[in-house]
C-alpha positions in Angstrom: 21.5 75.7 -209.7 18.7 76.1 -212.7 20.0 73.4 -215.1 18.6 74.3 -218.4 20.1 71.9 -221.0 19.2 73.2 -224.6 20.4 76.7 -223.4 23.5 78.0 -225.6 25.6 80.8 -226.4 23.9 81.8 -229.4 20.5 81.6 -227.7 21.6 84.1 -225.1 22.8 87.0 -227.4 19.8 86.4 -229.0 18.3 87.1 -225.5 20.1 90.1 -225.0 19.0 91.1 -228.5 15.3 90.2 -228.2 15.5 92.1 -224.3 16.5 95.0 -226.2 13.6 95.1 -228.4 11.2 95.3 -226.0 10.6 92.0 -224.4 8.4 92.3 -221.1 8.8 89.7 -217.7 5.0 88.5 -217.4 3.9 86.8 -214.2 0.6 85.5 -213.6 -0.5 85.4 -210.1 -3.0 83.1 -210.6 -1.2 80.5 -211.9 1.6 81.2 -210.3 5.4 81.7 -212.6 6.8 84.2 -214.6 8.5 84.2 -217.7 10.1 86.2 -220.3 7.7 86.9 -223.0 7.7 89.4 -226.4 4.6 90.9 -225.5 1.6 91.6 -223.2 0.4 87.5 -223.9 -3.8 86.8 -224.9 -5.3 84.8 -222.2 -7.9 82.0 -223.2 -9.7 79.3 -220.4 -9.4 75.8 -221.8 -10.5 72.6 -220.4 -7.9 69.9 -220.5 -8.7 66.0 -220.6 -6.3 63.8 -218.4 -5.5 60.1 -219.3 -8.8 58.8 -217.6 -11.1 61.4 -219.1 -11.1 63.9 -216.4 -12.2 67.5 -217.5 -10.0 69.8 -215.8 -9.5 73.8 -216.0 -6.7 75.6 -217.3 -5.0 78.5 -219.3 -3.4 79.1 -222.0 -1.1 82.0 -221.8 0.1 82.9 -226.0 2.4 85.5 -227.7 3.7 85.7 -230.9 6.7 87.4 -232.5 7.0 87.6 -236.4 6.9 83.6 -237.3 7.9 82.9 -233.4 5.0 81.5 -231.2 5.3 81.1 -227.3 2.8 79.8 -225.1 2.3 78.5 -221.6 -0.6 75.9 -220.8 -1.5 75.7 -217.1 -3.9 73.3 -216.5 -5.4 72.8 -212.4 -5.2 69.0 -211.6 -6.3 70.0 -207.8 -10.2 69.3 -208.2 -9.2 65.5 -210.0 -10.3 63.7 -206.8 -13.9 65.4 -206.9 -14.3 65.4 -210.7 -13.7 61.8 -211.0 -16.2 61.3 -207.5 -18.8 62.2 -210.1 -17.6 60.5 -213.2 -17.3 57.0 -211.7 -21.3 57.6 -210.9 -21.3 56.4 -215.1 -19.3 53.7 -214.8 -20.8 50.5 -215.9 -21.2 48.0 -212.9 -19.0 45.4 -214.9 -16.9 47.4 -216.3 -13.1 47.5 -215.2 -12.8 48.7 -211.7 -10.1 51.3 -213.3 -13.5 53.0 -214.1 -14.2 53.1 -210.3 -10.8 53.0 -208.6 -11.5 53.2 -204.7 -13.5 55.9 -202.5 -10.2 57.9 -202.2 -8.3 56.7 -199.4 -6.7 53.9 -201.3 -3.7 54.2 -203.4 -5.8 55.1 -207.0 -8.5 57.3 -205.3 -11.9 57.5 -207.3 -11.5 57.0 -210.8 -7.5 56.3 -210.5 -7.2 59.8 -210.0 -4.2 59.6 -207.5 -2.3 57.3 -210.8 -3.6 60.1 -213.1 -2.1 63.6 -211.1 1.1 61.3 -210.6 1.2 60.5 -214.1 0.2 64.0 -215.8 3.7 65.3 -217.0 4.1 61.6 -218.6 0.9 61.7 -220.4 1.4 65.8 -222.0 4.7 64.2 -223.0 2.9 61.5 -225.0 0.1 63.9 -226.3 3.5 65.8 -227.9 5.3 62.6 -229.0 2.1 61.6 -230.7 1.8 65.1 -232.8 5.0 62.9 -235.0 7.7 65.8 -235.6 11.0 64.6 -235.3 12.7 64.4 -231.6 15.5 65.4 -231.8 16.3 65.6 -228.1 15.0 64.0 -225.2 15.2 63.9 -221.5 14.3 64.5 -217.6 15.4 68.0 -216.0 14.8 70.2 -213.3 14.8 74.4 -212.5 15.1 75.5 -209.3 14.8 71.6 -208.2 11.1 71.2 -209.8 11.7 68.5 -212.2 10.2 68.0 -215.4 10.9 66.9 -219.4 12.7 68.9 -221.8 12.1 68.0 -225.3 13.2 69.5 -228.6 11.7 68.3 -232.2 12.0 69.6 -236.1 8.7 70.1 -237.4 8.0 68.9 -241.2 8.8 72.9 -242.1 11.6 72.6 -240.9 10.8 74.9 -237.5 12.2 73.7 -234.3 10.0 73.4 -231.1 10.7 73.7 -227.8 9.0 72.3 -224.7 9.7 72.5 -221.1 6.9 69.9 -218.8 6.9 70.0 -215.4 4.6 69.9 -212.5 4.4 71.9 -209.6 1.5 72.5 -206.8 -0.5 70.0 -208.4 -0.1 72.6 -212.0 0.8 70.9 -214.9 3.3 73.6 -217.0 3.7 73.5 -220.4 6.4 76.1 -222.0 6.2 75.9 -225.7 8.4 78.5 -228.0 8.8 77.3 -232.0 10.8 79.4 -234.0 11.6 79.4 -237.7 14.0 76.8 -239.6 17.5 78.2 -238.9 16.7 80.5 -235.8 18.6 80.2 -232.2 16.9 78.6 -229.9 14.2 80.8 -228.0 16.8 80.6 -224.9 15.4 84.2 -223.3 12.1 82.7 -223.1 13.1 79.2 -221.5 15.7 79.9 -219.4 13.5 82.7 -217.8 11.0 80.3 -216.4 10.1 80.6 -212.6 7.3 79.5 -210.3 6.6 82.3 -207.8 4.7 81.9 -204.0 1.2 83.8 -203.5 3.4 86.5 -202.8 4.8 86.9 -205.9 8.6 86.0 -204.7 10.6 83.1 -207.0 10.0 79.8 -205.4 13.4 77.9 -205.1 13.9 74.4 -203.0 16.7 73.2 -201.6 16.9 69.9 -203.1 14.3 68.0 -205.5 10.7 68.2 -205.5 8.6 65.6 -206.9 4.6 67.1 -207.2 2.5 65.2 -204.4 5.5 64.2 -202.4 5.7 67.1 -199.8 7.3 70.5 -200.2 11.5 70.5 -199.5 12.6 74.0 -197.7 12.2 76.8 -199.9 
């Protein structure tokens, strides 16, 4: 089951539509999904800062259509551990041992590190929240059995955006589509969303996966 709950009829013959005029599947290898996009999308680095300061590496797959704007933000929260090794060599010696955390075998790891990975689709959520256009819906889903936040807001123009947050393989995912005031939702782009293997086949679990909790059968 792929449960994608702001996916309606209208949106998907707008998808058949928007296929028609020349939509393309992209998948990135590297960061592992594919998606439905208009066009070939511009690829930029960007370093991401996590709740406790940690620089971290990530992409920014973007596309646009007329007044429509798609992107997806990958960002790598694999190298947290060893980033915030050499952070915490700043830390004050009074400061807050959040600053410190523990040498990595403990339950925050260096720098809380462990707290910030586990808490990474939380804190993109409140970077989004914080931006202050209207929510308009609001809750905790899952494709294929990766679970994640689905979130829809009105802007002050009246546009509507769309975000799908998840985690998977220690990536954080970001699926962002805005359209113009009074368009469908962007459903070919969002329901479309997979997570592939390093051999480029749709990864799909069995029951729930939870990022750093093991893998379930695929």
């Amino acid at each position: 089951m792929r449960l994608i709950p702001f996916i309606m009829g209208a949106a998907l013959l707008v998808a058949e539509s928007a296929t028609a005029q020349g939509w393309i599947r992209f998948s990135s290898q590297e960061d592992f999904f594919s998606v439905n996009i208009p066009n070939e999308p511009t690829v930029a680095p960007t370093t991401y800062t996590s709740a406790q300061g940690a620089p971290l590496p990530g992409r920014v797959y973007s596309a646009e259509q007329g007044q429509r704007r798609f992107s997806v933000t990958v960002v790598d929260y694999s190298p947290i551990e060893a980033v915030m090794l050499e952070l915490r060599k700043e830390c004050d010696p009074e400061a807050h041992s959040a600053c410190v955390g523990d040498t990595g075998d403990g339950a925050t790891g260096p720098g809380y590190a462990k707290l910030d990975k586990a808490g990474a689709v939380d804190f993109a959520t409140w970077n989004i929240i914080k931006r202050g256009s209207e929510i308009t819906y609001f809750a905790w889903s899952f494709l294929d059995f990766i679970g994640g936040r689905w979130m829809h807001l009105t802007n002050p123009d009246g546009s509507r955006t769309y975000y799908a947050i998840t985690m998977h393989q220690d990536r954080l995912y970001i699926f962002e589509a805005t359209v113009p005031k009074g368009e469908p939702e962007p459903g070919i782009f969002h329901q479309s969303v997979r997570f592939i293997d390093d051999q480029g086949e749709p990864v799909r679990y069995d029951y729930l996966y939870h990022n750093g909790y093991g893998r379930p059968t695929n």
